[in-house]
N, C-alpha and C positions, 0 to 999 in steps of 0.2 A: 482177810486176804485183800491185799491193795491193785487194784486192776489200775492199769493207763489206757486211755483210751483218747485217742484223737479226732476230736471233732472239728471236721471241717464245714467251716461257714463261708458264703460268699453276699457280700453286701453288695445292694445295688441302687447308685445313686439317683436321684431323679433326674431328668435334664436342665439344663439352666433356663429362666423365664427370657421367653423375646415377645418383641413386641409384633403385634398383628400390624396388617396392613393398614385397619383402620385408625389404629393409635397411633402411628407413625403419620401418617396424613394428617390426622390432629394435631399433633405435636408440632409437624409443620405448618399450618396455618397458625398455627398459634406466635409460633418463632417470628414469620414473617409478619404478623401483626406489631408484636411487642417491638421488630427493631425496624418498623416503619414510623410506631410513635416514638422510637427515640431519636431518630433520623430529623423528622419533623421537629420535635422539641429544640434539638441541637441548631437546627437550621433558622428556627427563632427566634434562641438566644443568641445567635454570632448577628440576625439583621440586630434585634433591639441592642444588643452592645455597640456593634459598630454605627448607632443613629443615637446612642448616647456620647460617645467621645466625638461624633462629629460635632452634634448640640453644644457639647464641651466647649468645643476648641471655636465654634463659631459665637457663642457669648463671650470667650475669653479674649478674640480677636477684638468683635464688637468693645467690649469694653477699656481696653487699652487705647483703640484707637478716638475712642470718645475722651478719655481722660486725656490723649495729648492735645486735640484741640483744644479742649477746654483751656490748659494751660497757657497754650498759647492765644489766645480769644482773649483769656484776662488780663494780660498784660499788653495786648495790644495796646495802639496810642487811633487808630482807625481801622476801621471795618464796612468792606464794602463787596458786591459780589456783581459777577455780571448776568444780564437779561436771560440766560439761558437756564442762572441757580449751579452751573456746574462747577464753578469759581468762586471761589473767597479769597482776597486779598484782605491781608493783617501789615499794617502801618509799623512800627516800632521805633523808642527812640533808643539809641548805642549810647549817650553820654547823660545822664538825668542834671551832668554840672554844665552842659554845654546847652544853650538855646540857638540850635540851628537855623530856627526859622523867624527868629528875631521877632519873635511876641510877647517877650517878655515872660515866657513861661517856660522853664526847662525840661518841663518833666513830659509835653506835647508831643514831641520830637515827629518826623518821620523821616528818619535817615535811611533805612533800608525796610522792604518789604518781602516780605514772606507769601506761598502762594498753596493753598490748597486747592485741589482738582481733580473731578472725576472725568474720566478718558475711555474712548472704545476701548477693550481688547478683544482686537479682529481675533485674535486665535483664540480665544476661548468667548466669542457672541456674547462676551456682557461688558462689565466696565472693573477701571483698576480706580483706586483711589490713591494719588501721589501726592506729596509733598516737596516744596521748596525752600530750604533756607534761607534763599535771595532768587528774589526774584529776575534780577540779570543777568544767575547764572544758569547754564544749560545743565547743570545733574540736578536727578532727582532724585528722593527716597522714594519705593512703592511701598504706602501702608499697607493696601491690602490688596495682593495682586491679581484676584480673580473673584468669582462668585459676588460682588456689588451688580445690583439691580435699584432700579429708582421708583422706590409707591408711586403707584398709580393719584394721578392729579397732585401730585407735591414736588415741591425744586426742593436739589439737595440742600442748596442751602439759600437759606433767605435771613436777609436784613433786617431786622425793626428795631423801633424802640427809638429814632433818630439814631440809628448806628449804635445804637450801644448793644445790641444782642443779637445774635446767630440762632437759626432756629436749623437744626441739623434733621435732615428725613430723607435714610434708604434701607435700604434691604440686603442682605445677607442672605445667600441659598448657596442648599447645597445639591449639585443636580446629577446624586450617584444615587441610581434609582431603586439598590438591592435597602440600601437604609433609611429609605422611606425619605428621600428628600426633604432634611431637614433643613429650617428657614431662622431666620431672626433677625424682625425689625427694628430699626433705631429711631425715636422719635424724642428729640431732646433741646434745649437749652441751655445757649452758655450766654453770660452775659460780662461787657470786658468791666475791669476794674476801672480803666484811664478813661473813664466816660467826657465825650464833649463838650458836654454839660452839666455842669455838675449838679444843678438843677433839674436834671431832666428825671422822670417817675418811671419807677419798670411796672407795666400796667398788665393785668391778667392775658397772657398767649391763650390764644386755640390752642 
């Protein structure tokens, strides 16, 4: 004999886990620890990034602008700078088949003059460094329009050797104070090819 019989069952779930108050308090000190040190971290990496491409762009300046002197230093025909070191004047001759100055040497020339020069810039409290292609005429190029600063006890530029070389000395800053005021200074020699004498010895610089 087959009986049915219906059993009824009722299941009951547990509740779902929550968290106490004391784990949620933890949880949040924890949170605000972990994105305080990413906070910080990220705030370190954008200074030291941005006081790397400054560093950058302040060597890549710096060196550009020493490679053009240079150029033009060596090809000079005279070199001479005034009492202050803020001035260089470069001589040059325009014909090497013409003897201008009638010494029997063609290749002496000074027909026109070139003028390098460091300059206030009132609006930014330091100095620009500019260049002249002739010296008679009123434009100028700006090599480097801001941030030039001049070492301490040194003229930018000075003369030696009897005029045959340029001893070039200043300073590059950079004065945004989140990337760590990055600097770079230039301490160099150029010396001209069209030397006065052809006899004269380039002897060990300071």
């Amino acid at each position: 004999m087959n009986y049915l019989s219906t059993i009824k069952t009722s299941r009951r779930f547990p509740p779902p886990p929550a968290f106490t108050l004391m784990e949620l308090l933890i949880a949040v000190a924890i949170s605000t620890v972990v994105l305080a040190i990413t906070a910080t971290f990220i705030a370190m990496a954008a200074r030291s990034t941005s006081g790397i491409v400054k560093q950058t762009e302040l060597n890549s300046q710096a060196g550009r602008t020493s490679e053009f002197i240079f150029n033009r230093v060596r090809f000079a025909t005279s070199i001479s700078n005034d009492a202050s070191g803020d001035t260089l004047t470069l001589g040059f001759d325009d014909d090497l088949n013409v003897d201008s100055d009638n010494d029997k040497k063609a290749y002496n020339d000074k027909d026109h003059f070139e003028i390098f020069q460091v300059i206030t810039n009132a609006a930014k409290a330091d100095y620009q460094l500019i260049y002249k292609s002739n010296a008679t005429v009123a434009r100028t190029n700006v090599l480097i329009k801001n941030s030039v600063a001049k070492l301490p006890g040194k003229l930018v530029f000075v003369v030696t050797n009897s005029a045959t070389t340029v001893l070039l000395n200043y300073l590059l800053v950079d004065k945004y104070a989140p990337d760590g005021y990055q600097s770079c200074a230039i301490q160099t020699s150029f010396v001209a090819r069209n030397r006065p004498d052809p006899a004269s010895m380039i002897s060990i610089l300071p």
